[in-house]
C-alpha positions as CSV (number, residue, x, y, z in Angstrom):
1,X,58.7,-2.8,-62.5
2,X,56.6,-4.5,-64.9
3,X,57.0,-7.4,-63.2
4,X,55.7,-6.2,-59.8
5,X,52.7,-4.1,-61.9
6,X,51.9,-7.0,-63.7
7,X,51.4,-8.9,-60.6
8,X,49.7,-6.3,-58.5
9,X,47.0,-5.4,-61.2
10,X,46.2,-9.5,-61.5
11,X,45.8,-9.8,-57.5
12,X,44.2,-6.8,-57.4
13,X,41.4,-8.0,-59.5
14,X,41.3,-11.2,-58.8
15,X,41.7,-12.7,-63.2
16,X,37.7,-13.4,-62.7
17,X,36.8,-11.0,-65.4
18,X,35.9,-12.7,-68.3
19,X,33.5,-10.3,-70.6
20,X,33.9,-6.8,-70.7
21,X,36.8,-4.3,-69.5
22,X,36.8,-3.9,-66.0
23,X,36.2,0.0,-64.3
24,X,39.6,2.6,-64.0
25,X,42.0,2.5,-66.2
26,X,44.5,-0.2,-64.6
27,X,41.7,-2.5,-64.4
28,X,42.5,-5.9,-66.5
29,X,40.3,-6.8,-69.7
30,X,39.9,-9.7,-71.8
31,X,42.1,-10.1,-75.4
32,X,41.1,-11.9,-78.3
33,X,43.4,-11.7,-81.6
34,X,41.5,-11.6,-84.9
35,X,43.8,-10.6,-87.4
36,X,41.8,-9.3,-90.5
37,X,42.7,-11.4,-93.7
38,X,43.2,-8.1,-95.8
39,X,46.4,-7.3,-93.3
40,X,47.7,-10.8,-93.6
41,X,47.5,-10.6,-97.2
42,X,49.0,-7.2,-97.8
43,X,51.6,-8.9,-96.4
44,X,52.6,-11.7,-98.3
45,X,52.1,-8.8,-101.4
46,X,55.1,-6.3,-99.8
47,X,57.2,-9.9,-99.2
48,X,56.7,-10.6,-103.0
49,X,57.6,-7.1,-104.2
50,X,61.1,-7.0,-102.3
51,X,63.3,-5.4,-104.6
52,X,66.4,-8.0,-104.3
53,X,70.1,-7.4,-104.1
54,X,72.6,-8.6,-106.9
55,X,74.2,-12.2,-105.1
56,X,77.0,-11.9,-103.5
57,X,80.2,-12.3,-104.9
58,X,81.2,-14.9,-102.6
59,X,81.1,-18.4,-101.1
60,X,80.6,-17.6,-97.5
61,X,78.8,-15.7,-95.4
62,X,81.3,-12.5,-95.3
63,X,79.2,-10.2,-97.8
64,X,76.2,-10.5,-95.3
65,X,73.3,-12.8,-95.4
66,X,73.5,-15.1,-98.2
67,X,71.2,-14.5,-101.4
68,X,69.8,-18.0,-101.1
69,X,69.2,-17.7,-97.6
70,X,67.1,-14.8,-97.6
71,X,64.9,-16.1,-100.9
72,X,64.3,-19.0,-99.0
73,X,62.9,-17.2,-95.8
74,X,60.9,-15.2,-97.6
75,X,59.4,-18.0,-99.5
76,X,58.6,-19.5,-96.1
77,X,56.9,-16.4,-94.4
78,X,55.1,-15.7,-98.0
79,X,53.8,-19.0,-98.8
80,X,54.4,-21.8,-96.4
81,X,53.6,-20.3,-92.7
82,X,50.4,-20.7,-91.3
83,X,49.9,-17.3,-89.2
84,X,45.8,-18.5,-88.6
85,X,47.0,-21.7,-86.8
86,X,49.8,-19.5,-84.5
87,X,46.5,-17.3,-83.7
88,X,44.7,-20.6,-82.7
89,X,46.9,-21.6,-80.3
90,X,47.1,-18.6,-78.8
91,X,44.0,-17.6,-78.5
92,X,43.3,-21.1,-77.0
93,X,45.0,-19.4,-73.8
94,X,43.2,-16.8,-71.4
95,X,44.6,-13.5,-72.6
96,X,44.1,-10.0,-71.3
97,X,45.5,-6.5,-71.7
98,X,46.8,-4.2,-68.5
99,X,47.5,-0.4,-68.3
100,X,50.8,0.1,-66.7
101,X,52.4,3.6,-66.5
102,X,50.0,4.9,-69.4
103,X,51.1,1.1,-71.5
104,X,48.6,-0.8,-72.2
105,X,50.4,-4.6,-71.4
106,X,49.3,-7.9,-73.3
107,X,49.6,-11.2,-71.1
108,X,48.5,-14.4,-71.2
109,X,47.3,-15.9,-67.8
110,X,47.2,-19.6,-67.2
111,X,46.2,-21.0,-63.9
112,X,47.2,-24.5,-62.7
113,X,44.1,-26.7,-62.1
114,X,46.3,-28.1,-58.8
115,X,45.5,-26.3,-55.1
116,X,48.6,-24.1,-53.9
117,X,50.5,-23.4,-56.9
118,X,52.8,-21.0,-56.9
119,X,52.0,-17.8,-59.1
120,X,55.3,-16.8,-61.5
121,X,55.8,-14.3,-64.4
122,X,57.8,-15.5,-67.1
123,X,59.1,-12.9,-69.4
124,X,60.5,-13.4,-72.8
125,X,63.4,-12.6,-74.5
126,X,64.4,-9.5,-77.0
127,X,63.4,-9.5,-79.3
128,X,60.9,-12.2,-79.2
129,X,57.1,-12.9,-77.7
130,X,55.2,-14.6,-74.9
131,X,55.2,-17.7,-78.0
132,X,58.8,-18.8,-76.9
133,X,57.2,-19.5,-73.9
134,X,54.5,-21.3,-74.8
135,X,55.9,-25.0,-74.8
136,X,56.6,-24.9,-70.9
137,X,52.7,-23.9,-69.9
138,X,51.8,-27.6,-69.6
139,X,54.7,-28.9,-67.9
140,X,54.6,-25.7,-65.1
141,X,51.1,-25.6,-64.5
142,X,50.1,-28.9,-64.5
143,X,53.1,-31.2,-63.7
144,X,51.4,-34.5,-63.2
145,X,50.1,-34.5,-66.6
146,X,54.0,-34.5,-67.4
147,X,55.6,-36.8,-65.1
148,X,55.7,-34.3,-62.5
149,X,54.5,-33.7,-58.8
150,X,51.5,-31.1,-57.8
151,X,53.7,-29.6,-55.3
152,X,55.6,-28.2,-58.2
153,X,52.9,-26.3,-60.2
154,X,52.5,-23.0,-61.0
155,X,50.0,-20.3,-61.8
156,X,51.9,-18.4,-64.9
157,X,51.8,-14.9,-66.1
158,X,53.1,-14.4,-69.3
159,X,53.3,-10.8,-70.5
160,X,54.3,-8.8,-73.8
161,X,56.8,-6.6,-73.0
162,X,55.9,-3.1,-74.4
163,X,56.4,-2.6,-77.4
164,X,56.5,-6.1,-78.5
165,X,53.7,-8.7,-79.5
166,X,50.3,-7.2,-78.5
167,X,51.3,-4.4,-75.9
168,X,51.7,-1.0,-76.5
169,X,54.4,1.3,-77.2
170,X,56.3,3.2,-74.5
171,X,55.7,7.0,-74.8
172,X,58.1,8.6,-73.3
173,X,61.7,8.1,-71.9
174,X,62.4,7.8,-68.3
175,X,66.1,8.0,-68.0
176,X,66.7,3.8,-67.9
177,X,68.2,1.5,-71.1
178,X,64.9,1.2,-72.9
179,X,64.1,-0.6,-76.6
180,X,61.8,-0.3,-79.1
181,X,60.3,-2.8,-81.2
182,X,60.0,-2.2,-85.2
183,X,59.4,-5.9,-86.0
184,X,57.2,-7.4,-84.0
185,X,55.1,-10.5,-83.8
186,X,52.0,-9.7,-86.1
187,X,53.3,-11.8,-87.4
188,X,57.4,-12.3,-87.5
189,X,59.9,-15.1,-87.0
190,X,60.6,-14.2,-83.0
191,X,56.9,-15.1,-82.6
192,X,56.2,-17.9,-85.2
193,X,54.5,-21.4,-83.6
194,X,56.3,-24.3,-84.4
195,X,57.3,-25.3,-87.2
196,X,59.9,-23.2,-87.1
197,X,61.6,-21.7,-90.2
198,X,64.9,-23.0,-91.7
199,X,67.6,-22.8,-88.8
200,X,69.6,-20.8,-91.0
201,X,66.8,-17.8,-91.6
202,X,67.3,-14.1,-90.7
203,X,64.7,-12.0,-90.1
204,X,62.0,-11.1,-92.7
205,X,59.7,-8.1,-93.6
206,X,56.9,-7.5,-91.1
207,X,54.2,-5.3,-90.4
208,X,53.8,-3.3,-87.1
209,X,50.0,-3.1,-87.0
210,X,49.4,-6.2,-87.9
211,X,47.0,-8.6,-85.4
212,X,45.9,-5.4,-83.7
213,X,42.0,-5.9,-82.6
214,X,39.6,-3.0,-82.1
């Protein structure tokens, strides 16, 4: 279903909106991410005050995630990744937000400069965020750039799946399997730009709230 909202609310208004929020509630409206440097900061301070385990008592991995592992993914996340350059990139992209079924719905919407392209909606995984996706936009909507023929381009739609990245959380249960982020990307390893942390990291502290705009 959010695939076929998704693609109904973008035909319905064309994507030609490009300042304020269009009229009714499903109507499409521009997104810009300006995470405030207070929220990105708080951060780094709860990564630095993690109260720490003892080490394990062992060689392998059979006591959990390995003490060494875990300092050293937190060192990266506190000090070494660069969450204004991520925000760059994707802001570089024509975002917008939807309301589907009372959710508001982040995507990002890239249309291929060639004539006929075919429109698809990519979703990502879970967890994760529209960033694991972000590496194919070229290649899909402009295929000649990449060794590719026009006849294969594509218009994309990229969206957030609620409760993850920029979207909004579900309200209420409608009888299907349904999940709920509680580490999202604002920002977290599913949704870091490259480059990537160690291939060995787990997942570190994050903050739910943090990217949202006004």
């Amino acid at each position: 279903m959010l695939h076929l909202n998704v693609a109904r609310n973008v035909k319905e208004t064309g994507m030609s909106i490009t300042t304020e929020a269009s009229a009714g509630a499903a109507g499409i409206r521009p997104f810009r991410i300006e995470t405030p440097e207070a929220e990105l900061e708080a951060l780094r301070g709860r990564i630095a005050a993690t109260r720490w385990p003892h080490k394990e008592l062992v060689e392998d991995r059979s006591q959990g995630v390995q003490s060494a592992t875990i300092h050293e993914l937190a060192d990266y996340w506190a000090s070494d990744y660069d969450w204004r350059q991520c925000e760059a990139k994707l802001n570089a992209l024509p975002q917008f937000k939807t309301e589907i079924d009372g959710v508001d719905v982040h995507f990002i919407h890239v249309k291929s400069p060639h004539a006929d392209a075919l429109p698809l909606i990519m979703t990502h995984g879970w967890p994760g965020s529209v960033i694991e996706l972000l590496e194919v936009v070229g290649p899909l909507t402009d295929p000649t750039a990449h060794g590719g023929r026009a006849e294969d381009a594509f218009d994309l739609v990229l969206p957030s799946l609620p409760g993850y990245g920029f979207s909004g959380d579900p309200t209420a249960h409608d009888g299907r399997p349904r999940t709920r982020s509680t580490s999202c990307c604002r920002p977290s390893p599913a949704t870091a730009c490259p480059p990537s942390p160690p291939r060995s990291a787990g997942i570190p502290p994050a903050s739910r709230g943090l990217g949202r705009t006004s």
